[in-house]
Structure formats: C-alpha cells, structure tokens
C-alpha positions as CSV (number, residue, x, y, z in Angstrom):
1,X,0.0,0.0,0.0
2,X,1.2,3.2,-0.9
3,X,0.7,6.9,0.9
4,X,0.4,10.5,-0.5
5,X,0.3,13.3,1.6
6,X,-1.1,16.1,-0.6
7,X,-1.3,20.0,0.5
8,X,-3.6,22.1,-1.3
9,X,-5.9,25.3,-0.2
10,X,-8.4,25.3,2.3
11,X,-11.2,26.6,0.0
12,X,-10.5,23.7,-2.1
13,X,-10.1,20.8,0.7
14,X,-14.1,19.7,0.0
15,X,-13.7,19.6,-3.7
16,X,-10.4,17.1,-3.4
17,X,-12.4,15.0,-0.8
18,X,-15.0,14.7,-3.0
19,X,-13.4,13.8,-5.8
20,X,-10.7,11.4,-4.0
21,X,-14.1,9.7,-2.6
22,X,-15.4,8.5,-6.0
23,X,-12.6,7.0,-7.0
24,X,-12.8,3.5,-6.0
25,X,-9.5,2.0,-5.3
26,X,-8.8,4.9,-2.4
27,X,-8.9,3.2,1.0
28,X,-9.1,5.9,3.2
29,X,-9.4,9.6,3.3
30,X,-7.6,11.5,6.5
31,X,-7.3,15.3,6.6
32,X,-5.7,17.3,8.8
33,X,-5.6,21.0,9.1
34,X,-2.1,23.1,9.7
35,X,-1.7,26.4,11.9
36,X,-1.3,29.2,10.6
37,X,2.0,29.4,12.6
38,X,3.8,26.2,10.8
39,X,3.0,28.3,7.5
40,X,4.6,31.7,8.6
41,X,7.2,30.0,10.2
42,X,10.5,31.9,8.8
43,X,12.9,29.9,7.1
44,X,15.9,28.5,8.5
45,X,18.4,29.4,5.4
46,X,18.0,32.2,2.8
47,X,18.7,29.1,0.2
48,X,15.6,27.7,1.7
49,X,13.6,30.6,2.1
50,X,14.6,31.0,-2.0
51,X,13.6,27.7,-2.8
52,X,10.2,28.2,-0.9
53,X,9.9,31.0,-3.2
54,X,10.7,29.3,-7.1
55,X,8.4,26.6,-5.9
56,X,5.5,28.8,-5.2
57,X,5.9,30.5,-8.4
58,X,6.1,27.2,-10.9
59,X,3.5,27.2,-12.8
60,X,2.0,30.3,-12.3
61,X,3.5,32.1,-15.9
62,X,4.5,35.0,-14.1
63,X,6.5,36.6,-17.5
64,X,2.9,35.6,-19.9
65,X,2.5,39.1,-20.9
66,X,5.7,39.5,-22.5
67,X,5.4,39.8,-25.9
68,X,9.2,40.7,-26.5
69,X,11.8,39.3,-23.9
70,X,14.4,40.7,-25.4
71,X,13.0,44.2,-25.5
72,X,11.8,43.7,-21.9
73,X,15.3,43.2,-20.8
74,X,16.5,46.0,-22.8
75,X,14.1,48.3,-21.0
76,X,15.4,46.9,-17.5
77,X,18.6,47.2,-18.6
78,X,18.0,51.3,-19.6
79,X,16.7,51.8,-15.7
80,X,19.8,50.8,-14.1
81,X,21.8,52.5,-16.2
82,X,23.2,56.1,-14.6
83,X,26.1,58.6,-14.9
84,X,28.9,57.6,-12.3
C-alpha cells in the first residue's frame, strides 16, 4: 500500500475529498488542518527561504505578458543604467 500526503488550499479541501471519494481503489481519506503558525514559520536558510519561493511560483507564468523578452530586458537594462 502506498501513501500521499497532498497540500492544497483550504477553499479547495471539500472539492479534493469529493473527488478522492469516487474513486474507487482509495482506501481511506484523512485530513488534517495546519496552523497558521507552521505556514509563517521563517525559514531557516536564505537558500531555503529561495527555494520556498521558485516553488511557489512554478507554474504560475509569471512573465505571460511579454510579448518581446528581449526588448523587456533591454528596458530593464535602460533603468539601471546612470552617470557615475
């Protein structure tokens, strides 16, 4: 028998449970709520509290409305230049 532990948001919880409960080869069902205080905990390293950071942004296409990523960088490139 195999185990998953799967984290997802409260508002969605019920509609996971539900689904989980049609499928027929699931054994059991056990949820369990965290505190608030385990998910504001502050990371230990600033490699960790970096990594906690890509993860949360995979797959939310972040750069989408970039039509040009060349031109974008250009433009970033234009605001840090300055006279020294």
């Amino acid at each position: 028998m195999t185990t998953f532990k799967v984290t997802v948001e409260d508002e969605k919880a019920a509609q996971l449970k539900e689904l989980l409960q049609g499928v027929t080869f699931i054994k059991s069902i056990k949820e369990e709520e965290t505190s608030a205080n385990n998910e504001l905990r502050e990371p230990e390293t600033n490699y960790k509290r970096l990594k906690e950071i890509i993860e949360s942004a995979k797959g939310k296409d972040l750069f989408k409305d970039i039509e040009d990523p060349s031109e974008w960088q250009r433009q970033i490139r234009k605001e840090w230049e300055r006279d020294l």
